[in-house]
C-alpha positions in Angstrom: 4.3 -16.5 -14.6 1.0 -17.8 -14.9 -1.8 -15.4 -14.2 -4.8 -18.0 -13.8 -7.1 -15.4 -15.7 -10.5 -16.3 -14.5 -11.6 -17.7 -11.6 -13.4 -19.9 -14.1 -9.8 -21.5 -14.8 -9.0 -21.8 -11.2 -7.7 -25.1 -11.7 -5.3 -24.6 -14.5 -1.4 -25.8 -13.8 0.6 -23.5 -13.3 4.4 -22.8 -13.2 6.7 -23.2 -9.9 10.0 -21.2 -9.4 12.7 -22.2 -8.3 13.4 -21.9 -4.6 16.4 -19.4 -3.7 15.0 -18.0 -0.3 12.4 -15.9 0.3 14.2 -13.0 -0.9 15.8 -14.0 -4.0 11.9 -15.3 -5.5 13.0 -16.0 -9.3 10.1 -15.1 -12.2 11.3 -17.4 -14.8 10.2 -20.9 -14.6 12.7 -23.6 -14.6 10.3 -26.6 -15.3 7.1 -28.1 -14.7 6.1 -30.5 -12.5 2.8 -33.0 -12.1 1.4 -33.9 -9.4 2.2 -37.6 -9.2 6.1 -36.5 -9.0 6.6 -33.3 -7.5 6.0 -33.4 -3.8 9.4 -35.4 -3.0 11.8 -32.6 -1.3 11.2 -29.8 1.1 13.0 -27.2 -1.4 10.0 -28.3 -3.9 8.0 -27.7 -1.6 9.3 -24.3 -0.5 9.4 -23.2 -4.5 5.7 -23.5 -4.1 5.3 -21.6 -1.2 7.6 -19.0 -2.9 5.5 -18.4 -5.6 2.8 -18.0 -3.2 5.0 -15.2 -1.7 5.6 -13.7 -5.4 1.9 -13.4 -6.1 0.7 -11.7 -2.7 0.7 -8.2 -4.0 1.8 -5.8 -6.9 4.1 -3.0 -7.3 1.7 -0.8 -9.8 -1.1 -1.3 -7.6 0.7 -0.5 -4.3 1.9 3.2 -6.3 -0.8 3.9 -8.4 -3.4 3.2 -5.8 -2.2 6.9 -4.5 -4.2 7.9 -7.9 -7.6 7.0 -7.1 -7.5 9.2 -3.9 -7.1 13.0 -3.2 -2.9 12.4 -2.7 -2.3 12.0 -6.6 -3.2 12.1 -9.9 -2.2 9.4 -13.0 -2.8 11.7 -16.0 -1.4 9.6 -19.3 -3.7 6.6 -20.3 -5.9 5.4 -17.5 -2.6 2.8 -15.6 -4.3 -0.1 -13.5 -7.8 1.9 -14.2 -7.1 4.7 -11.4 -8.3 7.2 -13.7 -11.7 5.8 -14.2 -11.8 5.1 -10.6 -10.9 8.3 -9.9 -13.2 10.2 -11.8 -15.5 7.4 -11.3 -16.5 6.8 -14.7 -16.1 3.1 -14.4 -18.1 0.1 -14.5 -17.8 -3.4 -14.1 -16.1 -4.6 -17.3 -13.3 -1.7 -16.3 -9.9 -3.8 -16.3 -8.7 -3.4 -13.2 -11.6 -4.7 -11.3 -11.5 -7.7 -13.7 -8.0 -8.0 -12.8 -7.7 -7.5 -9.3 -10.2 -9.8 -8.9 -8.3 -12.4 -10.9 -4.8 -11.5 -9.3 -6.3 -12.6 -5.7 -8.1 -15.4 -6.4 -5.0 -16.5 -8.5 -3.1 -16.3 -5.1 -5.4 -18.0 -3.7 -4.8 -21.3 -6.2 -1.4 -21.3 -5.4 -2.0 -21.7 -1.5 -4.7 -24.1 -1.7 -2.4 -26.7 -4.0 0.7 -25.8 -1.3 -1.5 -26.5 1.4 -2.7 -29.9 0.0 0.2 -31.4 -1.1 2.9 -30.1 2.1 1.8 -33.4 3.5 3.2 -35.3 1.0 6.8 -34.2 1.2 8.4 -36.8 3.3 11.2 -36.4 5.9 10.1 -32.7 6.6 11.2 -31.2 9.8 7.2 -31.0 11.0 8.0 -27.9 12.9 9.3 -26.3 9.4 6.4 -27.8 8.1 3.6 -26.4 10.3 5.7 -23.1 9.8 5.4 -23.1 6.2 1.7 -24.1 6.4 1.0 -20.9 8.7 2.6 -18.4 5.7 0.4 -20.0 3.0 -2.4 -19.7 5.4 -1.2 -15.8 5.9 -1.0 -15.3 2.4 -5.0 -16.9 1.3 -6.4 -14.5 4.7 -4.8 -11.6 3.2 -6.3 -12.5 -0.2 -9.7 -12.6 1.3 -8.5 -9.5 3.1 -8.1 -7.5 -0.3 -11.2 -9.0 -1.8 -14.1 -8.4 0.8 -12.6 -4.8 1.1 -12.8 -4.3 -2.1 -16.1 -6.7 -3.3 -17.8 -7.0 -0.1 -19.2 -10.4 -0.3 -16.8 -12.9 -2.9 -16.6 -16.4 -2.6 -14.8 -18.2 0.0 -13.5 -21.7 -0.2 -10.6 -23.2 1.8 -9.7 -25.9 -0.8 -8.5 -26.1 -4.5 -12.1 -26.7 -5.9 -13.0 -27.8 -9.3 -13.8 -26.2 -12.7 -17.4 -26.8 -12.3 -17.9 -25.6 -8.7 -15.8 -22.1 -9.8 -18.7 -21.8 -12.6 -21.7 -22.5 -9.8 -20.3 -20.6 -7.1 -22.0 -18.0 -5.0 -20.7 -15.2 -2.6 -20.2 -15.7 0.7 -22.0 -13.2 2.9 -19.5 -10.7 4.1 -19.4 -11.6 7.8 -18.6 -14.9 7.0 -15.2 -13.9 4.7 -14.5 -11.8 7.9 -14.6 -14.6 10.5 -12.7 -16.6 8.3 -9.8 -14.2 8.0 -9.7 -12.9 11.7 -9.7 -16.9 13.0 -7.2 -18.1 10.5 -4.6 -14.8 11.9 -5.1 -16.0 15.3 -4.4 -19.6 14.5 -1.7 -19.1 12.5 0.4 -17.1 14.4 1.8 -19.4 17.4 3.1 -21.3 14.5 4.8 -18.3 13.0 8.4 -17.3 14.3 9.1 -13.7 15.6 11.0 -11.2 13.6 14.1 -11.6 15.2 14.5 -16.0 15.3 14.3 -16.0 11.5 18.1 -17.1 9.8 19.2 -13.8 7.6 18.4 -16.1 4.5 14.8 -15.7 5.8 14.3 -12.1 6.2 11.1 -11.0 4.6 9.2 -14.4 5.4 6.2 -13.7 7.2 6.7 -13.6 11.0 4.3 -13.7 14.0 3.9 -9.8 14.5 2.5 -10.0 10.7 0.0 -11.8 11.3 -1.0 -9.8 14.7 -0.6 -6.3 12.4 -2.6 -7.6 9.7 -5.7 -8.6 12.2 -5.1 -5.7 14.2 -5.8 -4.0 10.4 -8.4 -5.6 9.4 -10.3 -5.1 12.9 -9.6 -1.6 12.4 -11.5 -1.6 9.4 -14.3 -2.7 10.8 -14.2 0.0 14.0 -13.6 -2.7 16.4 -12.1 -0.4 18.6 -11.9 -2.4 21.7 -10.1 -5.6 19.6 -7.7 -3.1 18.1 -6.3 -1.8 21.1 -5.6 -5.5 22.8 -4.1 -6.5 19.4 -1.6 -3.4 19.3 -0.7 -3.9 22.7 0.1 -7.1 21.5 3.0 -6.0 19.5 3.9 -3.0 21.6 5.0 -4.7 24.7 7.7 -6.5 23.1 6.2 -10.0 23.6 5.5 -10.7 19.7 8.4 -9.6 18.4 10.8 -6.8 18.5 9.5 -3.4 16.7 10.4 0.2 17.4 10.1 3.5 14.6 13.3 3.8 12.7 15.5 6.9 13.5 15.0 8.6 10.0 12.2 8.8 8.0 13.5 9.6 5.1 16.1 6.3 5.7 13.6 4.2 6.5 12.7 4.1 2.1 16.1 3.4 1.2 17.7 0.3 0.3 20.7 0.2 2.7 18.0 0.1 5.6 15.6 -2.6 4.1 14.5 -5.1 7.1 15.0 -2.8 9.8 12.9 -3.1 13.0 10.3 -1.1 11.7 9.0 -3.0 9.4 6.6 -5.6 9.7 5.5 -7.1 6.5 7.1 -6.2 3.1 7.4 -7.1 -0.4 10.4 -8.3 -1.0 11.7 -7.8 -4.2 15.4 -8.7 -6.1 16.7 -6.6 -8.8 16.5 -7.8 -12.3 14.7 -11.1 -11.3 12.0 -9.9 -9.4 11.7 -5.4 -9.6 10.1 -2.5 -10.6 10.9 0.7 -12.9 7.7 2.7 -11.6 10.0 6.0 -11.1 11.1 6.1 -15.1 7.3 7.7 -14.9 7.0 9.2 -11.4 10.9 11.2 -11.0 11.4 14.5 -12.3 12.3 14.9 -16.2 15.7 16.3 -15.3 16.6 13.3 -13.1 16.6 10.7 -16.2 12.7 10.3 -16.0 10.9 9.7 -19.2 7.4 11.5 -18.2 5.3 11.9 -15.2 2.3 9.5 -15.1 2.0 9.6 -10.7 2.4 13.2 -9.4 1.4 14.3 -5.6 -2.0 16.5 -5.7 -1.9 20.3 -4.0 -4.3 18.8 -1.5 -1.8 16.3 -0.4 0.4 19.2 0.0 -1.4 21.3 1.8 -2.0 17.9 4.4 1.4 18.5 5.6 1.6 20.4 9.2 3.7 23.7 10.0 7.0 23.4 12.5 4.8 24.2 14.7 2.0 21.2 14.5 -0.2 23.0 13.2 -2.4 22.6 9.6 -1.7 25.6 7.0 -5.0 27.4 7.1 -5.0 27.3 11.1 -4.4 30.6 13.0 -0.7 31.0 14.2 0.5 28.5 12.0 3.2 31.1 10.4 2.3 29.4 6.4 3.4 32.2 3.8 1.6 31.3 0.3 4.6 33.1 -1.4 6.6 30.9 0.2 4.5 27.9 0.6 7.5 25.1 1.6 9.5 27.0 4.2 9.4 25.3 7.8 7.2 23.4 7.0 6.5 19.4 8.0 9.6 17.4 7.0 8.0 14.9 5.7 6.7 16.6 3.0 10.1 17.4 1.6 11.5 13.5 2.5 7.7 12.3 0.5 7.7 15.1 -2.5 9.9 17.5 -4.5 8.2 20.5 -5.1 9.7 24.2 -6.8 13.6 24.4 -5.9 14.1 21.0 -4.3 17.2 19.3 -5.2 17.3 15.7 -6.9 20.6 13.4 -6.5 20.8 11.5 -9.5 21.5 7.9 -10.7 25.0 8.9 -11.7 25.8 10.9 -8.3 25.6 14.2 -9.3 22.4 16.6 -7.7 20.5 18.9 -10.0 17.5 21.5 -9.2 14.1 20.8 -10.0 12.5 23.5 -11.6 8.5 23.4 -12.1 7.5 26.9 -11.6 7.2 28.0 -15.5 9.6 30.6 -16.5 11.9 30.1 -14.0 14.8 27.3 -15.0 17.6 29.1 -16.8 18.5 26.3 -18.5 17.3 26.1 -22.1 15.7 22.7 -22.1 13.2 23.7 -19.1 12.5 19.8 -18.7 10.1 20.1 -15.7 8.4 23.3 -15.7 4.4 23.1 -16.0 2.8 23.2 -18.9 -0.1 21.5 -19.9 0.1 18.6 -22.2 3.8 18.3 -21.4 5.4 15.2 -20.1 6.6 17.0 -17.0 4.3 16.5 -13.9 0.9 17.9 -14.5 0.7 19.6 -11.0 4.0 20.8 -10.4 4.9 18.3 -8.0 6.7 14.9 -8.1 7.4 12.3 -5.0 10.4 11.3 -3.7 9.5 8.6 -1.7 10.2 5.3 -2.7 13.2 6.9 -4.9 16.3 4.2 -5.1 19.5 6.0 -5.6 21.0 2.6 -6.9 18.5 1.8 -9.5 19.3 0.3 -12.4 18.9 1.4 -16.2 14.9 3.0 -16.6 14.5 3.2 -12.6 14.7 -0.8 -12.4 14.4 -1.0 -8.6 14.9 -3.8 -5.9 13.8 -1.7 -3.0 11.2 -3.5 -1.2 7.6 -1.9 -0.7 6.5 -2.0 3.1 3.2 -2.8 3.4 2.5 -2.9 7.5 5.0 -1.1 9.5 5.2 -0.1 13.1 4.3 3.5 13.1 0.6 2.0 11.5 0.5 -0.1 14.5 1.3 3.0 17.0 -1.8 5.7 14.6 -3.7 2.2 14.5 -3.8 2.6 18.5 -4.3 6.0 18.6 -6.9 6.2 16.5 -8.5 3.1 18.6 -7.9 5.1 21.8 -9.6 8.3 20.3 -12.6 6.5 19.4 -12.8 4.9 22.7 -12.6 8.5 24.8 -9.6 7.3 26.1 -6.7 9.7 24.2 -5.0 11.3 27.2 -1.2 12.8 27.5 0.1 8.9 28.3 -1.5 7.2 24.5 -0.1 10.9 22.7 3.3 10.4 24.2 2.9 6.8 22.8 2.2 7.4 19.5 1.5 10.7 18.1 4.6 12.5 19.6 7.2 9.8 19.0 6.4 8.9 15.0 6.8 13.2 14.5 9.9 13.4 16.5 11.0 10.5 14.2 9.8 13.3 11.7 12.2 15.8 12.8 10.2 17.9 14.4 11.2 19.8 17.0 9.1 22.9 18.1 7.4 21.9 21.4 3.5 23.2 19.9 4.2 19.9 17.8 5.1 17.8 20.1 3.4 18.3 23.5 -0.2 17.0 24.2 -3.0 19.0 24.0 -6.2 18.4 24.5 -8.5 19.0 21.4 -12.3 18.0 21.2 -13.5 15.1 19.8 -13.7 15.9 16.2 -10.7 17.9 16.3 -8.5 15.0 17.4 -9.9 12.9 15.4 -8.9 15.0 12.5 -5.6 15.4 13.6 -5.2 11.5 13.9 -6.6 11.1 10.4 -4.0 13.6 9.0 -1.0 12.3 10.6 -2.1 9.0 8.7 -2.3 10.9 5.2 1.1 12.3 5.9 3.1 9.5 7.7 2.0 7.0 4.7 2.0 8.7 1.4 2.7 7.0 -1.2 2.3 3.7 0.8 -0.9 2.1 -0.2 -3.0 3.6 2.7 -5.0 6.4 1.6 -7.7 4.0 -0.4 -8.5 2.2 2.3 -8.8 5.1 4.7 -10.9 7.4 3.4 -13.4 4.2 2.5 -13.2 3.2 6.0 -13.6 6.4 7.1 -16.6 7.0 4.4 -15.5 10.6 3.7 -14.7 9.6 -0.1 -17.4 11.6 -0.8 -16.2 14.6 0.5 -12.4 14.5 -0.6 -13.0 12.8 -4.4 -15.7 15.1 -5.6 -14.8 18.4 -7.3 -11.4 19.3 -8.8 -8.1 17.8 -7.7 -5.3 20.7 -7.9 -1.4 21.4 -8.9 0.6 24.2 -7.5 -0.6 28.0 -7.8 0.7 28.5 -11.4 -2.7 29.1 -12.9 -4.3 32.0 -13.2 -5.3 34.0 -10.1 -9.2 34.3 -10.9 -9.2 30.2 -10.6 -8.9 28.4 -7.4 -7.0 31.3 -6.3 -3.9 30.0 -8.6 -3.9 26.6 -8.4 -4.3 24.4 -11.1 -6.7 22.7 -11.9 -5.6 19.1 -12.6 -8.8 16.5 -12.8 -12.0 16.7 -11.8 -13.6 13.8 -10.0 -16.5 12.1 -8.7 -17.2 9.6 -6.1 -21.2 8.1 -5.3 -21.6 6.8 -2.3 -24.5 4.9 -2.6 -22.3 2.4 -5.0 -18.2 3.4 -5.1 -17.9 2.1 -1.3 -17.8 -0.8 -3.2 -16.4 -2.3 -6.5 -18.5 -4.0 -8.7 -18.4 -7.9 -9.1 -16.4 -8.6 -12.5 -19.1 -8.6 -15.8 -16.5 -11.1 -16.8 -17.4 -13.6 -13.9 -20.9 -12.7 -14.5 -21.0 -14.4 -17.1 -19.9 -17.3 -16.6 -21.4 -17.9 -13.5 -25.5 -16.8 -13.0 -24.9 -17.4 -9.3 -22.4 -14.2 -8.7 -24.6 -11.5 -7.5 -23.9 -7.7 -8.1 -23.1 -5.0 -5.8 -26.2 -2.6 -4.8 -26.7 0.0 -8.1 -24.4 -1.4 -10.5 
């Protein structure tokens, strides 16, 4: 598929797939069409708007994104550039910013020529129409989304523009990219159906409660408490659609359970003609992997509560450092395999997964630590995400949830909090059904109790890092919550098979560095630069 490399090439044709539902979006290009021809049929017209689903958002960035935070750590070549950003040695000719730029605006293109030529279809049902007009305008705010929180101020347009105006361009002040994302969510979505009136051939398509979610996100970015609780609410009194937290946590990431009520906007992908083999790299060795290049951090570990609610270091919390994984959160055993767990494999059969070095009595030792091996450099590997009915290589069709419901129900929360308004009723809203989802039980971690104000807030803030590991979260949040400083400076750890005089045992895996007076934000490209004077830079880069 064309990639539309430059914003400088904005307006370069570009290749439209073949229309087979929303769900069955095909990569390989059946033919080319001009303008002066195309726009005849409503299936044209929703091949267009398919690609336009295919280019919202990537698999590598949605995993390796965990790499560039505290959760993780991408230890073999520097994959989509989280190991500059990371340790932050980058700057702005680093690859990924020049790409991720590129990918959005890219996405953009394809929006702005469905969205100028829809009219042109004749005989359209104009409700269909004004439907599929409302997912292409989803798709180009959620571009703009991604770029001002990564860029700040980028350039906005809401039509295909020309060659020469891409190369004369400037950036639009931030605010401005804001508005135009928060209005175009609420216009948008009395046009969009909700969850449950779409056909089955339709699951996946973007549906009313998206676009609610994704401005309730996006105000939550911006600590617009008071907008993020009426948008939540919005969603959970049933009148937007029909959510509710899916009974297992660990089923909610399989493939027999895709589309449940849960989720809210997803990636949806088809095996062979539109997947992902991102686990040949992330499952253990012993399972068929062929290295580890995405293993969970000690500090993500550690993240995960006792039974009883509380965090590992806290008095009363019953944590054992000899036996670091008994009753503890069950999440972390449904998000990571650690020492002892047990893996069920491609073919069926379950194995062990041993890390500790010296213990696996098999000769081959495929996944015990050692450094410069190709087993996982901490110790650790996630579990999350894993498809038992991948293909050859971990080729997976699973579908990658981007805005669920249990974000909407820690979105509120953590609205509520900063409002003074947590209480018994908001806990017993949120907090205490998404860990009885969990499977906790133990009433210490399940009852309300008051907490002051910065200890709430902390425990909000961890029950995010827990509930969405591995989920393209972390990033964002600890930006937003402008503690990057504090959690990617200094070394990021494995297990505690190092040497007791070092960080007590635990490895030490990467050491990193975050400034914030110029990592808050990415640079502009040095690329785009270039080619266009009028592209300011970020502050100190």
């Amino acid at each position: 598929m064309n990639r539309f490399s430059k914003l400088t090439i904005y307006v370069v044709g570009f290749f439209l797939i073949s229309f087979t539902a929303c769900k069955d979006l095909e990569l390989y290009p059946e033919s080319r069409f001009t303008d002066a021809n195309y726009w005849t049929t409503t299936e044209k017209a929703l091949s267009v708007l398919n690609t336009a689903y295919s280019q919202m958002y990537r698999s590598d960035y949605y995993f390796y994104n965990e790499g560039a935070t505290d959760n993780a750590y991408s230890g073999r070549g520097d994959q989509n550039g989280v190991a500059s950003l990371a340790a932050g040695t980058y700057d702005a000719s680093l690859g990924r910013i020049i790409d991720q730029w590129n990918y959005h605006y890219a996405g953009i293109k394809t929006c702005h020529i469905f969205l100028e030529n829809v009219d042109r279809v004749e005989n359209m049902d104009p409700v269909l129409r004004e439907r599929m007009k409302a997912e292409a305008r989803f798709i180009r705010a959620f571009h703009y989304f991604k770029l001002m929180t990564w860029y700040g101020a980028v350039p906005l347009f809401d039509r295909d523009i020309s060659i020469e105006e891409s190369r004369s361009i400037a950036r639009t002040p931030r605010p401005l990219v804001l508005e135009f994302v928060l209005n175009e969510l609420t216009q948008i979505a009395d046009a969009l159906p909700v969850n449950t009136a779409y056909a089955a051939a339709d699951k996946g398509r973007i549906t009313k409660g998206a676009a609610i979610a994704l401005k309730g996100r996006t105000l939550l970015y911006e600590g617009r408490w008071e907008d993020v609780v009426t948008t939540c609410e919005s969603l959970m009194n049933g009148s937007n659609g029909t959510y509710s937290l899916f009974p297992s946590y660990q089923g909610l990431f399989l493939p027999q359970n895709e589309n449940n009520n849960e989720v809210i906007l997803d990636l949806q992908f088809v095996p062979q003609f539109r997947a992902y083999s991102h686990y040949f790299d992330m499952a253990p060795i012993i399972a068929g992997a062929r290295l580890n290049n995405l293993a969970p951090t000690q500090e993500l570990v550690d993240s995960y509560l006792t039974e009883n609610g509380k965090m590992i270091r806290e008095a009363g919390s019953g944590f054992e450092e000899t036996n670091p994984y008994a009753n503890r959160d069950p999440r972390l055993a449904a998000t990571i395999a650690y020492h002892n767990s047990t893996w069920t494999k491609l073919d069926g059969s379950t194995v062990t997964v041993y890390t500790r070095p010296g213990t696996d009595p098999s000769d081959a030792k495929p996944d015990e630590y050692r450094p410069g091996g190709v087993s996982s450099p901490t110790g650790y590997y996630f579990r999350k995400y894993y498809d038992p009915t991948s293909g050859p290589n971990f080729l997976s069709g699973l579908n990658l949830i981007m805005i669920r419901y249990a974000d909407v129900l820690l979105m509120y929360a953590e609205a509520k909090h900063e409002l003074g308004q947590m209480n018994e009723g908001v806990w017993n809203q949120t907090i205490r059904p998404i860990r009885e989802r969990a499977g906790f039980t133990n009433p210490e971690a399940l009852n309300y109790t008051a907490l002051g104000s910065d200890a709430m807030r902390s425990l909000i803030r961890n029950e995010r890092r827990i509930e969405f590991a591995l989920e393209n979260n972390r990033i964002f949040d600890i930006r937003r919550w402008r503690i990057a400083e504090q959690v990617l400076n200094g070394w990021a750890h494995g297990a505690r098979f190092g040497p007791a005089s070092v960080d007590n045992g635990y490895i030490r895996v990467n050491q990193r560095t975050f400034d914030p007076n110029k990592h808050y934000l990415w640079p502009i490209p040095r690329s785009e630069r270039a080619v266009n004077p009028n592209l300011t830079q970020n502050p100190n880069w």
